[in-house]
C-alpha positions in Angstrom: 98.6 110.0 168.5 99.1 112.7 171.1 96.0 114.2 172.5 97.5 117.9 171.6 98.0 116.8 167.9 94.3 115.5 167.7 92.7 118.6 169.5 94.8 121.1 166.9 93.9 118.6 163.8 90.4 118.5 165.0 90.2 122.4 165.5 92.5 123.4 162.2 90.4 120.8 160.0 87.1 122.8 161.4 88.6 126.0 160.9 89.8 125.3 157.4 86.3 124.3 156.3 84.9 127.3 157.2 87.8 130.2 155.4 86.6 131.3 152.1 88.7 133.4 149.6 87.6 136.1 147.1 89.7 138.4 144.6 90.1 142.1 146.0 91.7 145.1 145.0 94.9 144.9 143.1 95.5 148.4 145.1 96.4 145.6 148.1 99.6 144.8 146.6 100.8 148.6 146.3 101.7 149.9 149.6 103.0 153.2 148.6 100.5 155.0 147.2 97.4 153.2 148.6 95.3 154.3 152.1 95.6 151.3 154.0 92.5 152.7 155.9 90.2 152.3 152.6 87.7 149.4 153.3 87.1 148.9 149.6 90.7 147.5 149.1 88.9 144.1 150.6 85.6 143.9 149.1 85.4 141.0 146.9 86.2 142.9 143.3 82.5 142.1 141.1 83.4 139.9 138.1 
């Protein structure tokens, strides 16, 4: 394998480990009326 392909498989397979996910806001998905500014729109939303 190319050494390029195995440096960005090494780096993306790291990378991927290390992204976590969380449900936010449904205010995210409404552009029009929401202040893309607000910093609660991407806090995790308590369960």
């Amino acid at each position: 394998m190319d050494e390029t392909i195995v440096r960005i498989t090494t780096a993306s397979e790291r990378m991927a480990r290390e992204v976590t996910e969380y449900e936010v806001d449904r205010r995210v998905n409404n552009s029009r009326t929401v202040d893309p500014a607000d910093p609660t729109l991407v806090a995790p939303v308590s369960a």
